[in-house]
NUDO-358841 format. One record per residue (C-alpha): residue in one letter; x, y, z. Coordinates in steps of 0.1 Angstrom, whole numbers, plus 2048, in hexadecimal, padded with zeros to 3 digits. Example, Ala and Ser with C-alpha at 12.3 -4.5 7.8 and 13.67 -1.06 7.14 Angstrom:
REM residues 2
- residu|X|Y|Z
- A|87B|7D3|84E $
- S|889|7F5|847 $
This chain:
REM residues 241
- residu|X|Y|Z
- X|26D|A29|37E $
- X|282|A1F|39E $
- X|295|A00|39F $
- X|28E|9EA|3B8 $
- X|2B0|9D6|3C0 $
- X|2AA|9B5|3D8 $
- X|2C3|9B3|3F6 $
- X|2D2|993|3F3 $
- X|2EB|981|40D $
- X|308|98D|3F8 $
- X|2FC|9B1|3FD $
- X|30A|9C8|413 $
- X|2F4|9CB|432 $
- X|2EE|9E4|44D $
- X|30C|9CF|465 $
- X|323|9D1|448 $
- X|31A|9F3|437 $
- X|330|A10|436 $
- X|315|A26|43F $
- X|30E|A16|461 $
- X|322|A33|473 $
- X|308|A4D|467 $
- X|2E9|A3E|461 $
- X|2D0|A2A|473 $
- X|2E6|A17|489 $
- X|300|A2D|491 $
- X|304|A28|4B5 $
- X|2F4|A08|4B9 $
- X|305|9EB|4CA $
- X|317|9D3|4AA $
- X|303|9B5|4BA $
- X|2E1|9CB|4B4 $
- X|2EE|9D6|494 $
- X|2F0|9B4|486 $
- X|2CB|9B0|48C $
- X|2C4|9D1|476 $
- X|2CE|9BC|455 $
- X|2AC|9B0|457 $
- X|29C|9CC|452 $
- X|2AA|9D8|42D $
- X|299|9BF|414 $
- X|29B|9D6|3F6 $
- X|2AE|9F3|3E7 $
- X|2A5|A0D|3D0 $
- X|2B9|A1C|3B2 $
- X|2AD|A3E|3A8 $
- X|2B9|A54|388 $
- X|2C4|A75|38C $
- X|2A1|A8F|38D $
- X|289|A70|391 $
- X|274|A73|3B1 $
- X|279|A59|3CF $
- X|256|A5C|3DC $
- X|23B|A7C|3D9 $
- X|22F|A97|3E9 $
- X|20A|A87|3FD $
- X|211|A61|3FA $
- X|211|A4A|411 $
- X|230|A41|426 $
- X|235|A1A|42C $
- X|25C|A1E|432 $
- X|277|A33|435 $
- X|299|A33|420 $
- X|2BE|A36|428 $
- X|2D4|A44|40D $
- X|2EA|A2D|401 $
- X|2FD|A41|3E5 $
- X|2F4|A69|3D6 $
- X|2E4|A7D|3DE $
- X|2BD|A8A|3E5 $
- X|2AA|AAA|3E5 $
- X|289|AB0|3FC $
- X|273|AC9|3EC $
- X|24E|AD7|3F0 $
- X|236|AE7|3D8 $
- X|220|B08|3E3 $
- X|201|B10|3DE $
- X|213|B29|3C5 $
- X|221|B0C|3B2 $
- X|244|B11|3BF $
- X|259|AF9|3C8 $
- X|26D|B00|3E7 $
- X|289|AE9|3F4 $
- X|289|ADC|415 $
- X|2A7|AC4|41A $
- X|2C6|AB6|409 $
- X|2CB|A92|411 $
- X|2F2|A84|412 $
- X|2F9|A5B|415 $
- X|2F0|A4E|43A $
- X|2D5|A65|43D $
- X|2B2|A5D|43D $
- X|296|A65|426 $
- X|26F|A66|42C $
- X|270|A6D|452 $
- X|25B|A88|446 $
- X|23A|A74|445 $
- X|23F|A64|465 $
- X|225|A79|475 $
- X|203|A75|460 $
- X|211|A51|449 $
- X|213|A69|42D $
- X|22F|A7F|41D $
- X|230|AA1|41C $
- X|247|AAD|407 $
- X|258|A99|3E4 $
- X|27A|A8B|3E6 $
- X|290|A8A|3C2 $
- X|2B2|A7C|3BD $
- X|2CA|A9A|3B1 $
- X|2E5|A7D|3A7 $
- X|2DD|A58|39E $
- X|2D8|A4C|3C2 $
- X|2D0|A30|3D0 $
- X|2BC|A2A|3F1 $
- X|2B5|A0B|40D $
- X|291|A07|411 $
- X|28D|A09|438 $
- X|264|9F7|43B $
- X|24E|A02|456 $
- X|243|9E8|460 $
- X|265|9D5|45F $
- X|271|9ED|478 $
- X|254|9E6|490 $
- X|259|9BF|48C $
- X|283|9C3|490 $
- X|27A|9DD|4AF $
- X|26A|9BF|4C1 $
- X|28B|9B1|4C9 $
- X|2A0|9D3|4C1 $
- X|294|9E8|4D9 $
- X|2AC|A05|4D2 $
- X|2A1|A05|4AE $
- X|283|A1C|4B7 $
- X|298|A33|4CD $
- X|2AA|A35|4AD $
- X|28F|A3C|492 $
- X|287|A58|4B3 $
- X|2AB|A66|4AD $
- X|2A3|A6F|48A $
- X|286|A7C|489 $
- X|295|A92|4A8 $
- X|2B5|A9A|491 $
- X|29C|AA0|476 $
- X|286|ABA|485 $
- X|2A5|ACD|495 $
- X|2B1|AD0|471 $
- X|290|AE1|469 $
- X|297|AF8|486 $
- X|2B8|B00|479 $
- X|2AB|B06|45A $
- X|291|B20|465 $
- X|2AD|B2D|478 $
- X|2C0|B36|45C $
- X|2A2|B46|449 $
- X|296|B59|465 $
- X|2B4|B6C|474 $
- X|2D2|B66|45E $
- X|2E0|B7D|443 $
- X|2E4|B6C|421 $
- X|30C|B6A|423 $
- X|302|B5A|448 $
- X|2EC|B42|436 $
- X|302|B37|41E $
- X|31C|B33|436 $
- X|30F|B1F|448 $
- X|300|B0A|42E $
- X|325|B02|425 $
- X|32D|AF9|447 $
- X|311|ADE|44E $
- X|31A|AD2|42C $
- X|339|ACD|437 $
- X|336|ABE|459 $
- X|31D|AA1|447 $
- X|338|A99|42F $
- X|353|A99|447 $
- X|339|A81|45A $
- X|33C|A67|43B $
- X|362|A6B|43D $
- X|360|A7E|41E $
- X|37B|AA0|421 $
- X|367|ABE|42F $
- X|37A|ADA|41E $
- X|377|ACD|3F8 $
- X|35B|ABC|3EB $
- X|341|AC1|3CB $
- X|323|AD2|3D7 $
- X|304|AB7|3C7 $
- X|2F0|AD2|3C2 $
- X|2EE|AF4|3AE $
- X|2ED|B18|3BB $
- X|2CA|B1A|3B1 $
- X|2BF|AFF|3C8 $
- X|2D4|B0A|3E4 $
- X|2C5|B31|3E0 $
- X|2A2|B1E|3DE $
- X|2A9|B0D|3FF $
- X|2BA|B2A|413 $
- X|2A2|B44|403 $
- X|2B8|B54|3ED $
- X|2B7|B58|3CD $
- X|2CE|B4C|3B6 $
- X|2E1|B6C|3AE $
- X|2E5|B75|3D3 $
- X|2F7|B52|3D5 $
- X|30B|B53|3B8 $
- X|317|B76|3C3 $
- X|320|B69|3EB $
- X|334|B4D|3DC $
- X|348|B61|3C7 $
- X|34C|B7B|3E4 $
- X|356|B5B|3FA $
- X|36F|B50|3E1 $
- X|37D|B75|3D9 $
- X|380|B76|400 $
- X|398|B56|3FF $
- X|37E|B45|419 $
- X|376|B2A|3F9 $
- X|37F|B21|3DA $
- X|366|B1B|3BB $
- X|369|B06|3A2 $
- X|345|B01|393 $
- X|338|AEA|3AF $
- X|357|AE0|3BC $
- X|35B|AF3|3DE $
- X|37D|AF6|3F3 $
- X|378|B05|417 $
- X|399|B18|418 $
- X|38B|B2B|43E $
- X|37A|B1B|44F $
- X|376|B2F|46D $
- X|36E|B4A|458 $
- X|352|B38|44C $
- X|345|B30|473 $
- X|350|B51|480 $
- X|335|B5D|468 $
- X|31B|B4B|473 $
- X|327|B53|499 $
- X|335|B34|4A2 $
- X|353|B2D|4B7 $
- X|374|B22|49B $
């Protein structure tokens, strides 16, 4: 069961959060920003492999990572589950639902995370005299359905070592985002779930990491990834170094 942690005036709010740079207010004016504190009321802790919310219910708000890390995933009419997303703090969960009020796909924590709880309505009341907070629920959902894009980029023209590439490389650009280092970090997820969402199966991944690493482009250690080229890495995918 999730728990529901109250937001207090000793909490840390949206004007004072560390995450302001990358999530919903990033870019908003610090005087606006101050009038975003009243729109968290509640936080949600949620153990590692327990859902945040399920795949056809109803969407009343959307969530901001706080802290960990969350998986998007949906389930064919096969019965397998296919991974849509990997969720990093600052970024926000549920925008999927925003079109019909309900979600389609199931989000689960793949570390103990814990989320702000972002109400609907709360952001129609605050947008009254925030006028830039729509433009900014807008920006997501834009940012959201160009990730999508990428994503069916990726499937549809890139070879696996081009997938997995770049994979590595928007992993790393989100982290650097959070002011996290972008050339060693501990990869929140397994090789199984990363094959599942690049369509690849797990010994196809296994084997491009180890070619990466006997390549001297990374080093492996488990999950623990150091970038050690990366304009090898984005000369792969055929971007400019």
């Amino acid at each position: 069961m999730l728990k529901r942690v109250p937001v207090t005036s000793e909490s840390t709010h949206c004007s004072t959060c560390m995450m302001g740079s990358v999530c919903l207010p990033v870019g908003m004016p610090a005087s606006e920003v101050a009038k975003l504190d009243e729109l968290v009321k509640e936080r949600l802790r949620i153990a590692k492999g327990q859902p945040l919310f399920l795949h056809g219910t109803s969407l009343d708000a959307l969530f901001s990572l706080r802290t960990g890390s969350i998986k998007s995933q949906i389930v064919e009419a096969s019965g397998h589950h296919q991974i849509t997303g990997f969720y990093l703090p600052g970024e926000i969960v549920g925008l999927d639902g925003m079109f019909d009020g309900m979600h389609s796909s199931t989000s689960i924590a793949m570390e103990d995370s814990e989320v702000c709880v972002v109400k609907l309505d709360d952001i129609d009341e605050v947008s009254r005299y925030v006028p830039t907070l729509q433009h900014q629920v807008r920006r997501l959902m834009s940012k959201e359905i160009a990730r999508s894009h990428q994503v069916l980029l990726a499937l549809g023209s890139m070879r696996s070592e081009q997938r997995l590439a770049a994979f590595l490389i928007n992993l790393s650009q989100r982290l650097a985002a959070l002011g996290y280092s972008s050339t060693d970090f501990i990869m929140r997820m397994g090789r199984e779930e990363i094959g599942n969402y690049l369509g690849l199966t797990l010994e196809t991944v296994s084997r491009l990491f180890s070619r990466f690493a006997r390549d001297g482009v990374i080093r492996v250690n488990q999950r623990e990834i150091k970038i050690l080229d990366m304009a090898a890495l984005n000369e792969l995918v055929g971007k400019p170094c």
